[in-house]
C-alpha positions as CSV (number, residue, x, y, z in Angstrom):
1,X,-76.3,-22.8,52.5
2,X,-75.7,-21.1,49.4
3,X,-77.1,-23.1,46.1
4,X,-76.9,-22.5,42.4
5,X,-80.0,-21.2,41.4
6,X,-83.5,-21.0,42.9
7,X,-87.0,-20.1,41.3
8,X,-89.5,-18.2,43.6
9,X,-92.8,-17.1,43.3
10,X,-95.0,-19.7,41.6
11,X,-97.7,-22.3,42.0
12,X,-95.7,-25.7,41.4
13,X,-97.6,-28.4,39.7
14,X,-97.2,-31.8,39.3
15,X,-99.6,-34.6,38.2
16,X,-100.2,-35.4,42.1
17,X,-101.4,-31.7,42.4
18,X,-100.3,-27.6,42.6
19,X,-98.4,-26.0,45.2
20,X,-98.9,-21.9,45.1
21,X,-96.4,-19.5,46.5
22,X,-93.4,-22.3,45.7
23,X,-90.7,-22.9,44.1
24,X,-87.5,-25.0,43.7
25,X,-84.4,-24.9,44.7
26,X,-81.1,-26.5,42.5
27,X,-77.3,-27.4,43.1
28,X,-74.8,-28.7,40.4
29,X,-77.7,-29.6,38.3
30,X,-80.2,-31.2,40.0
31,X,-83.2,-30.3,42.5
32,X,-82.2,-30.1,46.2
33,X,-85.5,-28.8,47.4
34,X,-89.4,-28.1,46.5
35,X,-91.4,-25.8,48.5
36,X,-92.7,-22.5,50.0
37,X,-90.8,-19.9,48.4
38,X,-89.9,-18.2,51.9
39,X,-88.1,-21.8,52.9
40,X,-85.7,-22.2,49.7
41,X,-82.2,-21.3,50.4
42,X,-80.1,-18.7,49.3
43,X,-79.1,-18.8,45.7
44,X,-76.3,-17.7,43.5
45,X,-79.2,-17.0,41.0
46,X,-82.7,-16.1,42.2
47,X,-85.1,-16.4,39.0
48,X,-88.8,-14.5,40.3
49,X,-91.1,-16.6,38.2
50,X,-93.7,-13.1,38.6
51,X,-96.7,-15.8,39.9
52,X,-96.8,-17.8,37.4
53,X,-96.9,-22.2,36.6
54,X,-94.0,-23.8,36.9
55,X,-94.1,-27.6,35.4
56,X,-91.9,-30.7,34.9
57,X,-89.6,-30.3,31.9
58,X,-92.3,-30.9,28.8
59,X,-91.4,-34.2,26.9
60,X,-91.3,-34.4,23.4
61,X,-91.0,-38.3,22.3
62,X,-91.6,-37.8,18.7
63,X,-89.6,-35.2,16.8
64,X,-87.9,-35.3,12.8
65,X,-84.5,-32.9,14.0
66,X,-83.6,-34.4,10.3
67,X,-79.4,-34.5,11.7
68,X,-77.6,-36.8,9.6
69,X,-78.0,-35.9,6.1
70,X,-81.0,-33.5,6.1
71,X,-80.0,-30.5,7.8
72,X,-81.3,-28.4,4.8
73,X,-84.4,-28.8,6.5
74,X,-83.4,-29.3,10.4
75,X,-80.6,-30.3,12.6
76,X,-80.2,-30.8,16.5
77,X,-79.1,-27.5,17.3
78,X,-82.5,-25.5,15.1
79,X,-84.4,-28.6,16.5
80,X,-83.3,-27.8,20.3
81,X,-83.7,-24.6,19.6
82,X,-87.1,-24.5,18.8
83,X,-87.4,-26.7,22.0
84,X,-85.9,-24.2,23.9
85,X,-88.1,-21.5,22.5
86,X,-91.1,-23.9,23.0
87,X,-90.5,-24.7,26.8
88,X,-89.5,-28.5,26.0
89,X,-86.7,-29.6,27.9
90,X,-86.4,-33.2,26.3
91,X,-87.0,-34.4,23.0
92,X,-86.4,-37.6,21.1
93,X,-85.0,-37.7,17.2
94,X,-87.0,-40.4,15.0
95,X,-84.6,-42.5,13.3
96,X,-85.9,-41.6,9.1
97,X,-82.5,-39.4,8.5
98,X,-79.6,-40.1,5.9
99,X,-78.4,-42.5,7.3
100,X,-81.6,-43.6,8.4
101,X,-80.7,-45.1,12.1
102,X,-80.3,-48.9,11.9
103,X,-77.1,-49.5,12.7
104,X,-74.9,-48.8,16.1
105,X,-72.6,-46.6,14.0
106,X,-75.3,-44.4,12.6
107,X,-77.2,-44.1,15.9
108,X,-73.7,-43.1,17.7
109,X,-72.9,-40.4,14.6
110,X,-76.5,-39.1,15.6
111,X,-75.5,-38.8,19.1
112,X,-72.1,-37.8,18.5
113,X,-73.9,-34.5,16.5
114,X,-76.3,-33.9,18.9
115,X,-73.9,-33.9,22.0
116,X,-71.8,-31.0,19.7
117,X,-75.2,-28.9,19.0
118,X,-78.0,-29.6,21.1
119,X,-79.8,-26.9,23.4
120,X,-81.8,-29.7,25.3
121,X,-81.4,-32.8,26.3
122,X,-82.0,-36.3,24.0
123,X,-82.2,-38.9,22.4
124,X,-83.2,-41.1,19.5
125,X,-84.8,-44.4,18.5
126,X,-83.2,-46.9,15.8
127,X,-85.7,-48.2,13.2
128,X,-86.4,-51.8,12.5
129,X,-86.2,-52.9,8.9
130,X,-85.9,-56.4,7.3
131,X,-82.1,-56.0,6.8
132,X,-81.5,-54.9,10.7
133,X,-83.6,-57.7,12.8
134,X,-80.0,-59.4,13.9
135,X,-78.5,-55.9,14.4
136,X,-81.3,-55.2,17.6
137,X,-79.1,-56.3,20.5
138,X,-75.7,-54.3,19.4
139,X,-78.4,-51.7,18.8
140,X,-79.5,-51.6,22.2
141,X,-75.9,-52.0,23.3
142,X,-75.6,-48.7,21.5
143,X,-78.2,-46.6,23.9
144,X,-81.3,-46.5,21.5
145,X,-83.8,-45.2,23.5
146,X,-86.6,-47.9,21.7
147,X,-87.4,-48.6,18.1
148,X,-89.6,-47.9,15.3
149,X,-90.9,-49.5,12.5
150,X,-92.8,-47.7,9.9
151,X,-95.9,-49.5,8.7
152,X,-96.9,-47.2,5.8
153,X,-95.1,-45.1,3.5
154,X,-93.3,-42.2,5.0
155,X,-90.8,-39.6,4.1
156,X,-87.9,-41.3,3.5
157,X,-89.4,-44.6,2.1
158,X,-88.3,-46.5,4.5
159,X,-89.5,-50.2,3.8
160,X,-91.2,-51.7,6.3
161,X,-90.3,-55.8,7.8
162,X,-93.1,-58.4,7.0
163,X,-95.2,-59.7,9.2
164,X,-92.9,-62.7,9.7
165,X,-89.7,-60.0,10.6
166,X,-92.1,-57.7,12.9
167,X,-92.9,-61.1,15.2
168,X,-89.2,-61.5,15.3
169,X,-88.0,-58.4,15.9
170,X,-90.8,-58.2,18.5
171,X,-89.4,-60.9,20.3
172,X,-86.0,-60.0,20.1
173,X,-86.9,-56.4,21.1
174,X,-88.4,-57.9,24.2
175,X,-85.7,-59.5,25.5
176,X,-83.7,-55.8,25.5
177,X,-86.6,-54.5,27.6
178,X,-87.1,-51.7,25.7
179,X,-90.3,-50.5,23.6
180,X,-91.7,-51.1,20.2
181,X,-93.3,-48.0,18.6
182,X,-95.2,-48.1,14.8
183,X,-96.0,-45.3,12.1
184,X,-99.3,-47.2,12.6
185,X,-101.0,-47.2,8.8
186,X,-101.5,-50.2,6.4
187,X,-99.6,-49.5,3.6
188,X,-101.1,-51.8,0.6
189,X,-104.5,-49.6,1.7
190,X,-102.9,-46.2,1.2
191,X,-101.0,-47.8,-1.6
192,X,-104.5,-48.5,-3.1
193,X,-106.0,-45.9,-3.0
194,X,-103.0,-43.2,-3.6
195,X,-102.8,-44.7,-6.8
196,X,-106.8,-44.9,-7.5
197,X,-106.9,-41.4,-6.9
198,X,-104.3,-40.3,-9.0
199,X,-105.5,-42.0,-11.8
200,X,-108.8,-40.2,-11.4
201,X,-107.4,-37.2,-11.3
202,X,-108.2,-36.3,-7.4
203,X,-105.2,-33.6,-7.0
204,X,-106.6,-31.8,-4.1
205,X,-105.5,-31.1,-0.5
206,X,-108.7,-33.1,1.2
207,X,-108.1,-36.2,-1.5
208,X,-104.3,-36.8,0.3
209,X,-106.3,-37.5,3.3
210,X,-108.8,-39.5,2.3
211,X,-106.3,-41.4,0.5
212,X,-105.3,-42.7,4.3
213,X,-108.7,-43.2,5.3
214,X,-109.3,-43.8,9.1
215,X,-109.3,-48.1,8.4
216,X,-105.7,-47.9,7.7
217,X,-104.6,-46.8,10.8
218,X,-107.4,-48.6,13.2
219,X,-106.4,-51.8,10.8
220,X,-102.3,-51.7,11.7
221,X,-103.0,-51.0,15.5
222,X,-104.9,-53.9,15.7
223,X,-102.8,-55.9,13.9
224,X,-99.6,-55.0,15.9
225,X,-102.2,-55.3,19.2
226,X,-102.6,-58.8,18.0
227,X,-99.1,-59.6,17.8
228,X,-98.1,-58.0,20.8
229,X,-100.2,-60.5,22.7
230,X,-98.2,-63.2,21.2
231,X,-95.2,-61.9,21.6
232,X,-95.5,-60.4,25.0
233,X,-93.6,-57.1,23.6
234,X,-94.1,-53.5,24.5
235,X,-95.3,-51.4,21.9
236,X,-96.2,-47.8,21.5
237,X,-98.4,-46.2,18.6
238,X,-97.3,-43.0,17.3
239,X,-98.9,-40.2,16.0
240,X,-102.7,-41.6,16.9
241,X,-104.8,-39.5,14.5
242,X,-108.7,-40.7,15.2
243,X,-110.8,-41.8,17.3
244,X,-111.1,-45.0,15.9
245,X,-107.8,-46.1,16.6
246,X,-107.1,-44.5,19.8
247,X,-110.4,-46.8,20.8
248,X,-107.9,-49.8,19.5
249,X,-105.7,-49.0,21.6
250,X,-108.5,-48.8,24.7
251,X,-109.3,-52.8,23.7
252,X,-105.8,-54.0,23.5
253,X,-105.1,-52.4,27.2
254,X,-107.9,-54.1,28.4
255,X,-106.9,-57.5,27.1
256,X,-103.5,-56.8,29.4
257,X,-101.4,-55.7,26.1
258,X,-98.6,-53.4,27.3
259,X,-99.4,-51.1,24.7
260,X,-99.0,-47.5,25.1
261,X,-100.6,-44.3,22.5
262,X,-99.3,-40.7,22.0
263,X,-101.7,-38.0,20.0
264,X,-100.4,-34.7,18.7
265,X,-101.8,-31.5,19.1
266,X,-103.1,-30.9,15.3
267,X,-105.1,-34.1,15.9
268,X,-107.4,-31.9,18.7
269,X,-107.1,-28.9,17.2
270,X,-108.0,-29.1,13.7
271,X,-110.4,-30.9,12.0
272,X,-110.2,-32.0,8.2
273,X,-111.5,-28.8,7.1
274,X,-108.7,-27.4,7.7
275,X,-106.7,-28.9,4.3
276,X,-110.1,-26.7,2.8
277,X,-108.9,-24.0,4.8
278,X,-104.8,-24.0,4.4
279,X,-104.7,-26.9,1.7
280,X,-100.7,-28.5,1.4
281,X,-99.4,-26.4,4.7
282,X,-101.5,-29.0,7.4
283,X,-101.0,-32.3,4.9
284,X,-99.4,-34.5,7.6
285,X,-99.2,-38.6,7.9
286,X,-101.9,-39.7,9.3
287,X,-103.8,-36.9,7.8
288,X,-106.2,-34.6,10.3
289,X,-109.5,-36.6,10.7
290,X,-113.5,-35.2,10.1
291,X,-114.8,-33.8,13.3
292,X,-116.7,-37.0,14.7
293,X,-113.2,-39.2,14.6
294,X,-111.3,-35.9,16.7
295,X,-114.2,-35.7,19.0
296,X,-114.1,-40.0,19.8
297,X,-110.0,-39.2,20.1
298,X,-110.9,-36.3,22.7
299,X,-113.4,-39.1,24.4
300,X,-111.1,-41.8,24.2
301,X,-107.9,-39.4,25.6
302,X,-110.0,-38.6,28.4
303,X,-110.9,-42.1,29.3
304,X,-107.1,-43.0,29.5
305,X,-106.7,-44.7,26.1
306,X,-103.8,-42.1,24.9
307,X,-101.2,-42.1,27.5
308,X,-98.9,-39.0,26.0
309,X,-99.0,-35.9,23.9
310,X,-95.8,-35.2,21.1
311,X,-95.4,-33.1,18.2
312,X,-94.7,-35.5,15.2
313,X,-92.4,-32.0,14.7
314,X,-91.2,-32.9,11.0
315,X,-89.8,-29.6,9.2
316,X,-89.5,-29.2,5.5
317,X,-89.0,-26.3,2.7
318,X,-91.6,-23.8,2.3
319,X,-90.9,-24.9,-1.5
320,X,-91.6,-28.8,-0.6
321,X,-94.9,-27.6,1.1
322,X,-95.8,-25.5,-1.7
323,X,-96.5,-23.0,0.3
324,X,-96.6,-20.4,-2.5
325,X,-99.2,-23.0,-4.1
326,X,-101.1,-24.6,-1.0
327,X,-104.2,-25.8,-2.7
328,X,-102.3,-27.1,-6.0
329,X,-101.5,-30.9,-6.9
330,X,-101.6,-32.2,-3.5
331,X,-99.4,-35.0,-4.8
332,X,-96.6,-33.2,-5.4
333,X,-96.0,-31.9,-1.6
334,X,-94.7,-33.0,1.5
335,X,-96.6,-34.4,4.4
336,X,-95.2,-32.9,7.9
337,X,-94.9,-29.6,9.8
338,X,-93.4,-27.8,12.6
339,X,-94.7,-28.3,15.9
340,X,-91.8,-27.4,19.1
341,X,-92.9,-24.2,19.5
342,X,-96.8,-24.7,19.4
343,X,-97.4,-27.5,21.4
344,X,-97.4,-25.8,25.1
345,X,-99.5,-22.9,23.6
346,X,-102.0,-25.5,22.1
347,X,-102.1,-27.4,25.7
348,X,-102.5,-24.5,27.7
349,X,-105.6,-23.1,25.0
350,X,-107.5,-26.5,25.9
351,X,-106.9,-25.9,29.4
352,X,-108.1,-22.7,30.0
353,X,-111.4,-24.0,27.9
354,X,-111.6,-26.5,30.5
355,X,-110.4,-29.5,28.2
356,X,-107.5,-30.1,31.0
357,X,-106.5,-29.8,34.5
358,X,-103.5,-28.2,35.0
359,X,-102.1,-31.4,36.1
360,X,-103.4,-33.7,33.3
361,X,-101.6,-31.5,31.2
362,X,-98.1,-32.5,33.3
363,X,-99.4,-35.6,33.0
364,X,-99.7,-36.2,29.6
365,X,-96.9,-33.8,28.1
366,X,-94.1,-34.7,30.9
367,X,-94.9,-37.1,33.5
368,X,-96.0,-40.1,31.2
369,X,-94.0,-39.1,28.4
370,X,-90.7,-40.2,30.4
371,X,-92.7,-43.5,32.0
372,X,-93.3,-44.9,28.4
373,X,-89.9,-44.1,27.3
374,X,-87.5,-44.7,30.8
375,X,-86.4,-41.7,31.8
376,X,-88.8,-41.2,34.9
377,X,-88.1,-40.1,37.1
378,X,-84.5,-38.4,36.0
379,X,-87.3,-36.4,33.2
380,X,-90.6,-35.7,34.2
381,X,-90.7,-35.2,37.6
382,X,-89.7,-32.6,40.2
383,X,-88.6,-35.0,43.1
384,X,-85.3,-34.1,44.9
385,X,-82.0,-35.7,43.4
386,X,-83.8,-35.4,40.1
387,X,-83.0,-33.6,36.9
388,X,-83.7,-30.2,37.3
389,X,-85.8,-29.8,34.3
390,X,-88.8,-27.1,34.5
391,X,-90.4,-25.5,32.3
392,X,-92.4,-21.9,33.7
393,X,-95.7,-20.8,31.6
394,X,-97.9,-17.4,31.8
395,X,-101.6,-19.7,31.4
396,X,-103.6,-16.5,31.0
397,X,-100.6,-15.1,27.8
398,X,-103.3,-14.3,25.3
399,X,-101.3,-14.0,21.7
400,X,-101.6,-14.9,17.7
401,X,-98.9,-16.7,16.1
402,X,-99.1,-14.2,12.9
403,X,-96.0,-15.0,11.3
404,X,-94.6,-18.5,11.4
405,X,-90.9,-16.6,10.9
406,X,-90.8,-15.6,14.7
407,X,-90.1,-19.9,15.4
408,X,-86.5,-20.7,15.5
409,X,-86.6,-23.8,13.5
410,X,-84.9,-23.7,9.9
411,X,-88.0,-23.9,7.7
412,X,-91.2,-23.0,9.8
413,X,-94.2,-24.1,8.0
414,X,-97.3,-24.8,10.0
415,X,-100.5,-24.4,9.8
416,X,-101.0,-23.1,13.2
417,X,-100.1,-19.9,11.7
418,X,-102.9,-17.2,12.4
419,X,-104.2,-19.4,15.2
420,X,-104.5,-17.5,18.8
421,X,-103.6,-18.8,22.0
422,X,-104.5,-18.5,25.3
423,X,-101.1,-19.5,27.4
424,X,-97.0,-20.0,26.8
425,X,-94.1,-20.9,27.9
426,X,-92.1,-18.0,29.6
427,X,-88.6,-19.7,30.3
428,X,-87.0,-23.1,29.8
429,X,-84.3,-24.6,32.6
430,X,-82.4,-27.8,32.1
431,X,-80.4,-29.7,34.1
432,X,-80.3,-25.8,36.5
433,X,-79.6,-23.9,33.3
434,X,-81.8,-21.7,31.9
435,X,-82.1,-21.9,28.4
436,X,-85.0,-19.5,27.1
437,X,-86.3,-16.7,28.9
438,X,-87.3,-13.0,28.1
439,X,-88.3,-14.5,24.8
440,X,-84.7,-15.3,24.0
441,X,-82.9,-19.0,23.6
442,X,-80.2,-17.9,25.7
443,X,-79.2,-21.4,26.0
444,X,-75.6,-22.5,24.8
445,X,-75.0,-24.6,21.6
446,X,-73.8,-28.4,22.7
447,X,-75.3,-27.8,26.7
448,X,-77.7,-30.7,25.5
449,X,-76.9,-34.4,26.4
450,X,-78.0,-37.8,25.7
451,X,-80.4,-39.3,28.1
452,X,-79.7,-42.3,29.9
453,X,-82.7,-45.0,29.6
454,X,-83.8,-47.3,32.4
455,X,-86.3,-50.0,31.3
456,X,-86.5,-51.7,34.3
């Protein structure tokens, strides 16, 4: 037997554990077989993966590819791109474009350009406004993978529903089976206080983020907590920037709330000095939190409170950052930057300090990513008949990120520019092609296809 391609010479991990000297074997796009490299079959391809990790396809529920309307900034194919580059194998478009993504016809045109351009798989989520609630069925009928509402302000002013219209669409969007996520921030509070500061004058980097203070968020997670218990929904929080909230979160899955978290990697990387430290570059929505909020998020990740790691991967302008002015009038910058490409490195750094296992990683970055959202175990796992999505990583790469113009996304602002690393990804396969390896995307244009969703 003669198959496509097969990967030798690696130590295989999954969430249930690692398997050294392995690898996998794949036919017409899926896996046939996982195991001892001497037992794989002969391949049309034979990729040596040189004794390093090979992974399920990393997960990326939470990404801003900006395709319709602001490709100035992003589309799917610099988006997947950067994926490719990054070792991510499946990502998920937010639905704050131009259109923004509340209607069937919108969320088909953003599926229509990301079957013509995209380097990795996808898909998308619709958001839920006050003029959309009776739209959420034909919506579904359309392949959303969930929806989002935005609670506080956001780029693209998207207006959020009422209380009145989130209980509805709650209960609508249970009867689809599918899940619920939030941009999780009180608005009137950040309102408030936005406009307090400003009128005092308080112009700097650090006053944006205590503009959101920490109550904001903790407040909208417990509210939507609350009426998830009414409603019986599933719900997700985005983007979970402190400890505070992520211990929210903890409380409403102990009540029995099917409520599920992600955290991002700035969030456990940097603390609020950093907006001392790199000013407008790391302003971001929620901001970065002080360092006793990151380390309750660390204790409350580790307890089981956050079930998945994403990028919040939002590109904009170096001009819109003001990168040429990082520490000026914080209020006339952008909140949101790149992410694709940084997020494996990051991982890997916290487990070679001993943050991680090696397969809480998988867990948290693959495995549970494509639970929350339906696509396991087509994404996220390396069973046979499966997807044959892998990512490989070098765990012991030591390297700087010294000039944010090496990432392949259109505009590359970020401040984990001049951070080191200790880890990457090496190469990128989907569905049996390999799309990045030898530091190249080597991926075609358009290979990338929507995801079929199960919420069963």
């Amino acid at each position: 037997m003669t198959v496509d391609l097969v990967v030798r010479n690696c130590t295989v991990v999954t969430p249930a554990g690692r398997t050294p000297n392995a690898g996998i074997a794949v036919e017409d796009g899926t896996i046939v077989a996982v195991g001892r490299s001497d037992r794989l079959p002969d391949a049309d391809r034979v990729v040596d993966a040189d004794g390093n990790v090979l992974v399920p396809g990393i997960v990326d529920g939470h990404i801003h590819n900006r395709e319709p309307g602001l490709e100035y900034k992003e589309d799917w194919e610099s988006a997947t791109r950067a994926a490719a580059a990054g070792g991510v194998t499946t990502v998920v478009g937010m639905p704050n474009t131009d259109p923004v993504i509340d209607r069937p016809d919108h969320l088909e045109l953003k599926f229509e350009r990301g079957e013509a351009s995209a380097h990795v798989d996808f898909q998308s989520y619709a958001v839920v406004t006050s003029e959309n609630i009776d739209q959420i069925p034909a919506i579904d009928e359309a392949g959303a993978l969930g929806f989002k509402i935005f609670l506080g302000s956001t780029v693209g002013d998207v207006p959020p529903p009422n209380d009145g219209e989130i209980l509805e669409a709650m209960e609508r969007i249970g009867e689809t089976g599918k899940r619920l996520g939030f941009h999780e921030e009180n608005g009137e509070i950040i309102d408030h206080y936005t406009e307090q500061f400003q009128a005092e004058g308080r112009n700097e980097p650090i006053d944006h983020s205590h503009s959101r203070p920490v109550i904001a968020e903790q407040e909208a997670v417990e509210r939507m907590l609350t009426f998830a218990e009414e409603t019986d929904a599933k719900i997700h929080m985005f983007h979970v920037s402190s400890g505070s909230a992520a211990e929210a979160v903890a409380r409403g899955k102990a009540r029995g709330v099917d409520v599920t978290a992600e955290t991002c990697p700035h969030y456990l990387w940097f603390t609020e000095e950093v907006m001392r430290e790199k000013g407008n570059v790391a302003r971001v929505q929620p901001p970065i939190r002080d360092a006793d909020e990151q380390d309750r998020l660390w204790n409350a990740l580790e307890e089981g409170a956050i079930d998945c790691i994403a990028t919040d991967h939002a590109p904009h302008t170096p001009d819109e950052k003001k990168v040429d002015d990082p520490f000026g009038n914080t209020w006339d910058a952008i909140s949101g930057f790149v992410g694709l490409e940084t997020e494996v490195p990051a991982m890997l750094t916290f487990v070679d300090e001993g943050r991680f296992t090696l397969e809480e990683w998988v867990h948290h970055h693959s495995t549970r990513p494509a639970q929350v959202w339906g696509m396991y175990p087509q994404k996220g796992s390396l069973q046979v008949g499966t997807d044959a999505d892998f990512t490989i990583v070098d765990p012991d790469a030591e390297w700087t990120l010294a000039d944010r113009e090496r990432l392949h996304s259109k505009n590359c602002v970020t401040p984990f520019e001049g951070e080191s690393f200790t880890g990457n990804a090496v190469a990128t396969v989907v569905r049996g092609e390999v799309v990045y390896e030898d530091g190249a995307v080597v991926g075609e244009s358009g290979y990338g296809t929507r995801v079929d969703v199960d919420n069963e």
